[in-house]
N, C-alpha and C positions, 0 to 999 in steps of 0.2 A: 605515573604521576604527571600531569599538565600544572601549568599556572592555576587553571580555572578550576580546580579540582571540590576544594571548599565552599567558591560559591554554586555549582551545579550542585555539589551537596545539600546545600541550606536552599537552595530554589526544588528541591525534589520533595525537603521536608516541609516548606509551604505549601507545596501544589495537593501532597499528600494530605496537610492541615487542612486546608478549603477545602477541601472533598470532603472530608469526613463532619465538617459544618455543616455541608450541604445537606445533609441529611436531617440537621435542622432546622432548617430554613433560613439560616446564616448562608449569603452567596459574597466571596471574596476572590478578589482578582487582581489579589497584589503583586503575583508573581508574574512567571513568564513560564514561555510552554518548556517540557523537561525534554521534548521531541519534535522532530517537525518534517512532515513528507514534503519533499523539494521538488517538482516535475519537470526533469531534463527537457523533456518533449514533447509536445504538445497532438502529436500525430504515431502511424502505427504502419504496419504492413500489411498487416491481417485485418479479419472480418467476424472478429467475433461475435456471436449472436447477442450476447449479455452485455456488452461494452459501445456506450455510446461515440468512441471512437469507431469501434468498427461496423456499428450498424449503421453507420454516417458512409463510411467507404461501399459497403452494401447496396444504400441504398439511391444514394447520389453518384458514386464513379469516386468520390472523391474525399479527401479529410475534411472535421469539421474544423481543423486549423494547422497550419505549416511553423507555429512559434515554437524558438526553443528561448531556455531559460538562458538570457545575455550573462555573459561571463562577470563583468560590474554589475549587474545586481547580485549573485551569488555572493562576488566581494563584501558588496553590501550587507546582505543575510549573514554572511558568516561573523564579519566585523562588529554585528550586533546581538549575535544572539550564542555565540563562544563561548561568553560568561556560566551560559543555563542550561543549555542543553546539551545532553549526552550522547543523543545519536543523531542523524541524518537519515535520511531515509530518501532515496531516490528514485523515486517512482510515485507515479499518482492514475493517471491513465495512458499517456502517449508510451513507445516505446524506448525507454532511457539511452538505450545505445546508438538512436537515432540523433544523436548530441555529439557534436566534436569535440562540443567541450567538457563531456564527461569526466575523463580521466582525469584533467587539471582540477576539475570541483573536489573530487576524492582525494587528488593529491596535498590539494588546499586543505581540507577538513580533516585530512587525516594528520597534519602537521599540526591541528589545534587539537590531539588526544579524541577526538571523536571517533566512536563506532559507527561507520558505515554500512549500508544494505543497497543493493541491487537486486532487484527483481524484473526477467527479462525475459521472452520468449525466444532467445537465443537465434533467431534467423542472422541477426547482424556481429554469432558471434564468433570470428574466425581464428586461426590461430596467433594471428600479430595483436586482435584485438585482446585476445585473454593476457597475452602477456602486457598490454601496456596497462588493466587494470589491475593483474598482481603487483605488480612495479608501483603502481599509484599507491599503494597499501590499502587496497580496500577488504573490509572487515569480514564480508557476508556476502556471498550471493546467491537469489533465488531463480533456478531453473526451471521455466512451467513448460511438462510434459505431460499431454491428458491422453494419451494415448498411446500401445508400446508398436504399433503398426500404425501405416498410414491413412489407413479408413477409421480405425477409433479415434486417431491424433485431431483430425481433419473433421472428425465430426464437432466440434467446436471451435480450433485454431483454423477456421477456415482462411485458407489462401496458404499457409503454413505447410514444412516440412517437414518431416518428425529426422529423417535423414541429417539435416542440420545442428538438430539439438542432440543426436546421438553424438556429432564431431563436436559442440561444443563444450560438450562435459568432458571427453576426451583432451581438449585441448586444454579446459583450465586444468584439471588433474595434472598433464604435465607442465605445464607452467607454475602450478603452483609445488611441484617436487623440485624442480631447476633452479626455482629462485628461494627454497624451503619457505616457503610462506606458511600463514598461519592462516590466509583466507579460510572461512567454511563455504563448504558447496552443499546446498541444497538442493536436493530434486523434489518440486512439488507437485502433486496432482489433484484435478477437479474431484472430486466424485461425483461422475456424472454413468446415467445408465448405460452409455454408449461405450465405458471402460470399463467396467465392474467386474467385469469377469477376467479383470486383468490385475488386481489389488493384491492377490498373492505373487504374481510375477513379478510385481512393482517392489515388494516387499523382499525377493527373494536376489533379483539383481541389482538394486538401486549401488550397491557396492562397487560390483564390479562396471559398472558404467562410468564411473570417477565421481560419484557422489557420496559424500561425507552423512547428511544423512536425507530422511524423505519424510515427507508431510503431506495429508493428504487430508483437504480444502474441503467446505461443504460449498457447494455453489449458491451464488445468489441470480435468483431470478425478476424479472419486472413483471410479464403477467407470468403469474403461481398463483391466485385466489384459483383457479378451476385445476389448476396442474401444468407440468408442462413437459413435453417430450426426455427430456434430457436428465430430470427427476429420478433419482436413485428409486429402485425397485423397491428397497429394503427403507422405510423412513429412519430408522436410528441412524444413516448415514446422509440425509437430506437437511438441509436448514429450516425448512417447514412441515409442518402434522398437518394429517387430517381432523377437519372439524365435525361436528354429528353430522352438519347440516350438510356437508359433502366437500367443503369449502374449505381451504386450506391456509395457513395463517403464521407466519413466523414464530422458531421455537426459541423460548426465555433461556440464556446462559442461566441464571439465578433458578435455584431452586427454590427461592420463597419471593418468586416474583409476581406469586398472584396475590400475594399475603401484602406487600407492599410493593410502591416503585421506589429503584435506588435510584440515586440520580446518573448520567454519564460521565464515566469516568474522565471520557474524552473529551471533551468540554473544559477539564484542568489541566489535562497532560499534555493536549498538542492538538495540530493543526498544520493544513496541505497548503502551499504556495506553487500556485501554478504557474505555469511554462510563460504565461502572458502578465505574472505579478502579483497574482487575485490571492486575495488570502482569504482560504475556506474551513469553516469548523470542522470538517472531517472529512474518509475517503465517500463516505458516503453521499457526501454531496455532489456528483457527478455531474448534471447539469446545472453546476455554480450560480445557485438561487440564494443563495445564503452568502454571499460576500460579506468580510469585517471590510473591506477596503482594498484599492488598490495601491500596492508598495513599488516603490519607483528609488532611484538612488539617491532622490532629495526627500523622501519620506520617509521617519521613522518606523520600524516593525512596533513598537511597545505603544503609539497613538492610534496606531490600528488594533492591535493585541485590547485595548484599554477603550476601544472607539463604542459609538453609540449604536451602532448594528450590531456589534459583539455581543453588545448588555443586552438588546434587545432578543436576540438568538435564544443565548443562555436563558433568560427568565423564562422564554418559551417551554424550552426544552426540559428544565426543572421542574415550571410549575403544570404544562400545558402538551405533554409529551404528545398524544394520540393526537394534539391539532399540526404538529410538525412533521409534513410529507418525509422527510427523509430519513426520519426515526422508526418509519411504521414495517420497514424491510431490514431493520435494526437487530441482531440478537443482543447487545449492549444489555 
């Protein structure tokens, strides 16, 4: 039980209300988001081929930004948005443990009753570090391992060690038995063709590796209209079908989403604040073309939340789905 317990309640049963408007063409935006992805870090280690952090490291030598998320603005975010939202979410694109001031954000959020998530490619993750995030109270964290050797790992977490992520699932298991925590460990993986032949192995150790339990991701890709390398063999494990015409096209979550559009859920439940302040309607906006605004510690989140790029966004997206680039690689 928190303070804020009532109002995150009655802010979840408006966000829920407006969504289910939306389906009339009633759009309401009284509330505030019920989530919100925070990103420690604006930078990465790795090179992955999917991630415009790492195609930036790829293909320049270099990141396409060294910012991490300042401790006073975190203050700020938290001191503002406490009230409404339930979770935290830390991670957006850079690598979260690349942040010093990880563990105090967790420690922070986790003393206002919030559920935390970490999601990390565990290179930075050693054993002094797992213990200071069990200690932090942090709620959840996600392990990404796309590979159970180093030539399947590596075929996507390039520059990566799969070595590393073996010790740091090792190390939170026992960090999290030492201090009985309640953290969950997640181990998740791509499905990608370069592991496939490895999803009963993944299924059969993920236990004994110190993971609580394991999920296993469809990948997104940028070009997929022709296909691409990495593309599961099998489609029912791909995020996009083949079309007659040869041409391949992302697949609908909704089973009567040829019947109608629903609207995006995400558009009422939440939204990413990056490393540098940007506040984005979702993770999908990767090259932050969609900014509501920039949040600084003299600006409010709810003038931005409420601002005129937001409205403009959302009407898109509601009325105008197929003209919004970052909808169109969407399974929503």
């Amino acid at each position: 039980m928190t303070r804020y317990l009532w109002h995150r309640l009655l802010n979840l049963l408006r966000a829920e209300w407006h969504y289910l408007l939306a389906y009339f063409g009633i759009v309401r935006f009284t509330h505030m988001p019920t989530f919100v992805s925070v990103e420690p870090a604006g930078f990465c280690q790795l090179r992955c081929p999917e991630c415009p952090v790492g195609t930036a490291r790829r293909d320049n030598g270099q990141t396409a930004t060294t910012k991490t998320l300042p401790l006073p603005l975190f203050r700020h975010i938290l001191d503002e948005l406490s009230p409404f939202v339930h979770t935290i979410q830390f991670y957006f694109q850079g690598e979260p443990l690349l942040c010093r001031d990880l563990p105090e954000m967790i420690r922070l959020a986790h003393a206002e009753g919030l559920y935390t998530i970490v999601s990390t490619n565990a290179q930075a993750l050693t054993d002094e570090r797992a213990e200071v995030l069990v200690q932090a109270g942090l709620s959840r964290i996600i392990v990404s391992m796309d590979g159970l050797t180093q030539s399947s790992y590596e075929a996507y977490r390039q520059g990566g060690d799969v070595r590393k992520v073996y010790a740091a699932l090792r190390s939170l298991r026992q960090a999290k038995t030492k201090h009985r925590s309640r953290i969950r460990i997640e181990l998740q993986c791509l499905r990608l063709r370069s592991n496939e032949h490895e999803w009963k192995e993944f299924k059969r150790l993920y236990r004994s590796l110190g993971a609580d339990c394991l999920t296993f991701k469809t990948a997104q890709f940028y070009d997929y209209e022709k296909g691409n390398p990495l593309m599961p063999s099998d489609e029912r494990y791909s995020r996009y079908e083949k079309q007659k015409d040869g041409l391949y096209r992302p697949k609908r979550s909704h089973r009567f989403t040829r019947l109608f559009t629903r609207p995006c859920s995400r558009l009422f439940t939440g939204c990413v604040i990056d490393a540098g302040g940007k506040v984005l309607p979702c993770c999908f906006d990767k090259a932050r073309q969609h900014t509501f605004g920039q949040l600084t510690v003299n600006t409010s989140f709810r003038s931005i939340w409420t601002s005129a790029a937001a409205f403009r966004l959302r009407r898109s997206v509601l009325h105008h789905k197929s003209s919004v680039p970052i909808c169109t690689n969407c399974t929503e």
